[in-house]
N, C-alpha and C positions, 0 to 999 in steps of 0.2 A: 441598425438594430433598434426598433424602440423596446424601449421598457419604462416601467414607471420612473419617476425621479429621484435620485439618491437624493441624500439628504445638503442638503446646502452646504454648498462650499466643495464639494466633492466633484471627481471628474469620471467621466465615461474611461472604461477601458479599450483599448486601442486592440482591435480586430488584425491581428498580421501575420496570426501562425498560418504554416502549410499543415498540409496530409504527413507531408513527411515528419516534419518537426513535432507532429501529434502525437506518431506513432515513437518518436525517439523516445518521448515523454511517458506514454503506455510502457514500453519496455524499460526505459532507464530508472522508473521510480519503483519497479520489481527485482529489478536482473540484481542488486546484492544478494536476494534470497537464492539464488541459483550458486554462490559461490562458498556459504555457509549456512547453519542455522538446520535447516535439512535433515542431517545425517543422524541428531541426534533422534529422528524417528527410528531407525534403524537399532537403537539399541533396547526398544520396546517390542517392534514388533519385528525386527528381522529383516531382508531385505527383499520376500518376496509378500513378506507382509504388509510391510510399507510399499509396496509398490500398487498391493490393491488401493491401502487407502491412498494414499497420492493421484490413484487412478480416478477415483472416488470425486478427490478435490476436486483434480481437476476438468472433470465432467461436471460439476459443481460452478467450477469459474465460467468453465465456454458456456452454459446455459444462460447464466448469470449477465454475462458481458452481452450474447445476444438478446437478451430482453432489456438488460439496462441500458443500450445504444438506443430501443425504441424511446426512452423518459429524455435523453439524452438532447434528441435531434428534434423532439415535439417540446422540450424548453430548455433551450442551452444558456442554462444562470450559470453566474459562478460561484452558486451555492450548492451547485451539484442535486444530491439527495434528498439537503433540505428544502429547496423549492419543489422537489415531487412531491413530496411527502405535506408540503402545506398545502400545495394546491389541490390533495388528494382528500385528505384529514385537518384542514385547517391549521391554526397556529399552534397548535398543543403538538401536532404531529410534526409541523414542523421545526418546533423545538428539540422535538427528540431525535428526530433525524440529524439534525445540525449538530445537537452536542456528542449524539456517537461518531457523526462523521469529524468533529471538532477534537475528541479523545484519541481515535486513530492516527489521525496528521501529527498534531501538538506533538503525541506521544511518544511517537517512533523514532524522532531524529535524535536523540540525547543518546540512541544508546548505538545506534549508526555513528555518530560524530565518537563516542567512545570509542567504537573499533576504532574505526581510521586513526583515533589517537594512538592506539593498543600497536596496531601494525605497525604505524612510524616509530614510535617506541622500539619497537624489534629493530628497524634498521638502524635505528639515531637513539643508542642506548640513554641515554644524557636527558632525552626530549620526554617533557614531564607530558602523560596522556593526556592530562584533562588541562593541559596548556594545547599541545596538539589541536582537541576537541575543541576548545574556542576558537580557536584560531581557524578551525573549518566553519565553524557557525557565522564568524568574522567577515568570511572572505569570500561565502554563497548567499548571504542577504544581501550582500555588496552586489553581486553581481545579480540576482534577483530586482534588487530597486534599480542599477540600472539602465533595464530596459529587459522585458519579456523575448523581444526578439533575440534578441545578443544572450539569454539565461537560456530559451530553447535552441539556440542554434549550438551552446558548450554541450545543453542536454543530446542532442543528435549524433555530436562528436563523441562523448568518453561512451554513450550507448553502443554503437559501435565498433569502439576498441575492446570495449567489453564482452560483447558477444562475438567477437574474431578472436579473443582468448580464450572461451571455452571454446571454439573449435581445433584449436590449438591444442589443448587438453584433450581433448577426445580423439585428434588424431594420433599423440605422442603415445596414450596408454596402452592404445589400438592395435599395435603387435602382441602386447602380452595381457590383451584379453583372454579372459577366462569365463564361460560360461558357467562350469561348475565351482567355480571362484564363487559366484553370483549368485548362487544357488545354498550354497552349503550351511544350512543350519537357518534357512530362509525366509522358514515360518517360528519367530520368535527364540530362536537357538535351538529349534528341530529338523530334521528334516524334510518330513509330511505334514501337511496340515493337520491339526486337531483343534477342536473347540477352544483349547486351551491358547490359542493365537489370537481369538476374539479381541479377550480386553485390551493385549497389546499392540491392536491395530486401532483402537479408537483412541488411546494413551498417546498415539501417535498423530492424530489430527490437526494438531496446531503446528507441528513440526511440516505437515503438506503445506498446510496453509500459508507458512511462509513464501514456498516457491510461486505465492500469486501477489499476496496481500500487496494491498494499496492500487492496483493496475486503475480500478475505478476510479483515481485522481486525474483522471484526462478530463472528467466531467467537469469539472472545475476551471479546466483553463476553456469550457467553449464560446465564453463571449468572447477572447479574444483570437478566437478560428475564423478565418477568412471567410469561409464557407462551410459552416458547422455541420449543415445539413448530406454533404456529400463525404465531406474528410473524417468528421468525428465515425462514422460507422469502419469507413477504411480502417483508419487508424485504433479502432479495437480489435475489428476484427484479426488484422493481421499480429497485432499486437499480442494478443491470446493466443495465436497459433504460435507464433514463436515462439511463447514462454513454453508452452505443452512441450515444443519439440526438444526445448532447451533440456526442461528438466527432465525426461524422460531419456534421454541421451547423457549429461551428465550423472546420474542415480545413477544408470545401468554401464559404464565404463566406468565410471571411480568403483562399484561395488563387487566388478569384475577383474580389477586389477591385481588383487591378490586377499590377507585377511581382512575381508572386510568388518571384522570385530573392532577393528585397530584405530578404523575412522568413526566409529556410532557415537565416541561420546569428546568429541573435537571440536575445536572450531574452526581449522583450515583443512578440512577432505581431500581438496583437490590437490595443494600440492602435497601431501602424504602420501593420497594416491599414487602419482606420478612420481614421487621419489620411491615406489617400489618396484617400478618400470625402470626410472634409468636412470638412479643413485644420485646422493644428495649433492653431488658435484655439478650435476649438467646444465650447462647453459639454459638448456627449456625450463627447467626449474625455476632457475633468477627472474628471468621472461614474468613466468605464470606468478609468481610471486610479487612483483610489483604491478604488472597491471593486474592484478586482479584488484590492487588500489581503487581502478576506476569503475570496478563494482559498486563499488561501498559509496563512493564520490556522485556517481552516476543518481542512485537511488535519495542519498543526503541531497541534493541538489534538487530533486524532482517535485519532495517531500515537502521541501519548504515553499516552491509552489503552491502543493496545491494548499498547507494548511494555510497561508495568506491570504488565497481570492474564500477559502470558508471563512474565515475572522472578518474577512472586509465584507464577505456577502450578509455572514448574521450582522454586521454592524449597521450595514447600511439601509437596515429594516428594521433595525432598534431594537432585537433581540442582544445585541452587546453595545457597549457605550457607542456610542454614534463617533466618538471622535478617531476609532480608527477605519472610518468607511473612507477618509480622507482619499485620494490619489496622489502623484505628484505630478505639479503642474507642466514640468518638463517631463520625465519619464514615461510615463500615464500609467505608473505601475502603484499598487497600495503600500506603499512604505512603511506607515504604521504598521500595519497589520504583520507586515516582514516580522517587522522589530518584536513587535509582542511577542508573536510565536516563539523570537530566537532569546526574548528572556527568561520564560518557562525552562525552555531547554537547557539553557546556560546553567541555571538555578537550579535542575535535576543533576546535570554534570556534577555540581560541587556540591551536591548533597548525597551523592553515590553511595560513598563511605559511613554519609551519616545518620542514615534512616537502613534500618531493614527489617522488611517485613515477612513472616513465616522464614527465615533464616535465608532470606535471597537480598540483594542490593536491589536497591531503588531502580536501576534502571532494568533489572531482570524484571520486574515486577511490572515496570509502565511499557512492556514489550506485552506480556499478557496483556494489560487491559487496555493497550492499542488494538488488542485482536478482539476483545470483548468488544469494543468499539464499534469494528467493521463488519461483526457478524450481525449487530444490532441493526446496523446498517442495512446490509442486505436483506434483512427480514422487510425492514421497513420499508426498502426502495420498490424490493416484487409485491408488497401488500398496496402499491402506490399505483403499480403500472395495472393491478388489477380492477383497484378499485377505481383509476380514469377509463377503463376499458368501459367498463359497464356506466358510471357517470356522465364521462362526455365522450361519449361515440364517434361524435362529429370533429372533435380534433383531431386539427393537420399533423398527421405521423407521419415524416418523411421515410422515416425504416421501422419495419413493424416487425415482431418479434416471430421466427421464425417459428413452427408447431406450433403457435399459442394452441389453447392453454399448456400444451404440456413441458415447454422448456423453463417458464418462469416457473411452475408447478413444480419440476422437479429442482432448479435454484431453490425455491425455497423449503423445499425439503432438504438438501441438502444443507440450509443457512442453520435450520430448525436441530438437526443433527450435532452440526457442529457447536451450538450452541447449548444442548444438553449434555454434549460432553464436556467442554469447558468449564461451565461451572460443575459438575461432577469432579471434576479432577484438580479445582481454580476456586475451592466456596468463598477462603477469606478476600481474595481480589477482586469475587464478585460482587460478595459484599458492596466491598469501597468502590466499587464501580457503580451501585446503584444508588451509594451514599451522593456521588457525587453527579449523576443524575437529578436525583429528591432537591440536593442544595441547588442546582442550577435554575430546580422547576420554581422552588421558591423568589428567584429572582425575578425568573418567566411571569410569574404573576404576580408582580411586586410591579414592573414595567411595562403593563400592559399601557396603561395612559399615554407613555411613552412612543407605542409601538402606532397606537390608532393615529399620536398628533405628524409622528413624523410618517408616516408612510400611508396616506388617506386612500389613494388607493391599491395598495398592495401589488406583490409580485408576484402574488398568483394570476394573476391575471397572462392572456397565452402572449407568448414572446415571439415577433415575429421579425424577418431576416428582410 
């Protein structure tokens, strides 16, 4: 794969993943949002309510992941986004992409590693959460530095077990399905639809948006895809389908099962669900109850992937201090960059209790403006793939975006939506979202010297295989 030259001292990353190992990656840095997070759309907009928007998203995603496959496979960096978005919009664009794609990653795992604290806690009364919660951030950079083969081949495994426990779930509920279980009170605590279901189906958008968020972290691992150009489209494309079918089957059996008022405002659905099917005793219960462990584990692990190859890719182009582009000489994985990401996080963990902003804990909050992140994201990735459409014609797209114009057109109608809801619903988070935008730009052009001495000829330039 040539590309320009990292910065001295640095090493090339090592190309080893499969199609399969891609797509574990696609699914396992999502499938937590499939076992929680979810339902509480349901207590806005009802569950036939939530079902459009969810339907909504997730016509949003597959448009999205089919146009974001073509930026994907015509430059597979491991800066994901922010290399479209530079080579599109130049460095200012590619600022912006990097730091919403850089909010997204960073953001999310503190409060993932929280659950999995929270959970073990429940079994291991004694086990303090946010000791838990290290102790996962501990023991997935570990296994992240080393070696990407050995981090995606655990991602392919709990992926997996993971998605063979929601079918376990859906078949257990499956007898005492209920349609009109499903139904009852569907549009927002009514029966029929009226206008009146409106606002609480967009109140509901970021509760969809969970059942996708992050999938776009495959883009990030494609310099080290064997063969980016055939696998990375595989590996979305099925990887999309599976989440669609996931959550559309888990929503409509847990909302089936019995009250579903009971689960809207929870944070474990699924086994409430199924303990109204076949009581708090049953074996299938304890089952779905710990691995659903490898939900949470799956996505935490996936996560800290991709925010390390963003940190190592803005470093290694001197939009962030150059000295974590480093790699490691044995591994060939970016170690620093691990590290960094996992002392953010660590540093949210133990400041949980001690910051709170609009009456929510730190890490409810850095869950929002991880999604603020990703929507910023996607705006900018389909404003990327449009504007090289019409710029360079002549670049080699190995996979080109199916309907263009009309699938990225309506991705980014959809990004546009969700992002006018958000901050509607989100102003003080949007706020400090774009506070911390403004302070990044200031550095952005505080470092520009930096960026021309160490990278003369830039990574926009096309990457080829």
């Amino acid at each position: 794969m040539s590309t320009s030259q990292p910065s001295s001292g640095a090493h090339a990353l090592k190309p080893v993943l499969s199609t399969l190992q891609l797509w574990g990656i696609a699914v396992g840095l999502v499938i937590s949002g499939e076992y929680f997070g979810w339902s509480f759309g349901w207590a806005s907009a009802g569950t036939l309510g939530f079902t459009v928007t969810a339907l909504f998203i997730a016509a949003m995603y597959t448009t999205f992941i089919f146009s974001f496959t073509e930026l994907t496979t015509a430059i597979p960096h491991a800066g994901g986004p922010f290399a479209y978005s530079k080579r599109a919009f130049g460095p200012t664009g590619g600022y912006l992409a990097g730091a919403a794609t850089l909010v997204e990653f960073v953001f999310a795992p503190p409060a993932i590693a929280l659950a999995i604290g929270a959970y073990l806690n429940v079994q291991f009364p004694s086990l303090d959460p946010k000791l838990a919660a290290l102790g996962a951030y501990l023991v997935f950079m570990t296994l992240n530095i080393v070696g990407v083969q050995i981090a995606a081949t655990f991602e392919l495994f709990i992926t997996i077990i993971a998605i063979f426990e929601l079918l376990v779930f859906m078949g257990v509920v499956s007898p005492g399905f209920s349609m009109a279980n499903f139904t009852k009170g569907g549009w927002s605590g009514q029966d029929d639809f009226s206008w009146a279901a409106i606002p609480g189906m967009f109140a509901a958008i970021p509760f969809a948006i969970w059942f996708f968020l992050a999938i776009e972290g495959v883009a990030m691992a494609a310099e080290e895809a064997k063969d980016p150009k055939r696998s990375i489209p595989i590996a979305y494309i099925t990887g999309i389908l599976t989440l669609v079918v996931l959550a559309v089957g888990v929503m409509v059996f847990a909302g089936g099962a019995g009250d579903w008022t009971k689960l809207a405002n929870i944070n474990d659905p699924l086994p409430q669900a199924m303990k109204l099917i076949v009581g708090e005793n049953s074996g299938w219960l304890h089952m779905l109850v710990w691995l659903g462990l490898f939900g949470l584990v799956a996505s935490f692990h996936g996560i800290i992937l991709g925010y390390s190859r963003q940190i190592y890719a803005l470093s290694r182009e001197a939009f962030l201090p150059s000295y974590f582009a480093k790699v490691h000489p044995r591994f060939k994985t970016p170690h620093r960059a691990i590290l960094a990401g996992g002392v953010v996080g660590i540093a949210a963990i133990y400041s949980d209790s001690l910051i709170t902003i609009g009456g929510q804990s730190l890490t409810a909050n850095i869950v929002t403006m991880s999604v603020f992140g990703a929507i910023l994201m996607y705006i900018l990735s389909m404003l990327s793939l449009f504007k090289l459409r019409s710029t360079e014609p002549g670049m080699a797209r190995p996979f080109r975006a199916p309907l263009y114009p009309f699938f990225p057109a309506f991705a980014l109608f959809g990004a546009l939506v969700c992002m006018a809801t958000m901050i509607y619903y989100n102003p003080l988070i949007f706020g400090l979202f774009v506070g911390f935008l403004v302070l990044g730009y200031v550095y952005f052009k505080m470092t520009g010297q930096q960026r021309a001495d160490a990278m003369p000829q830039g990574m926009s330039a096309p990457i080829a295989k």
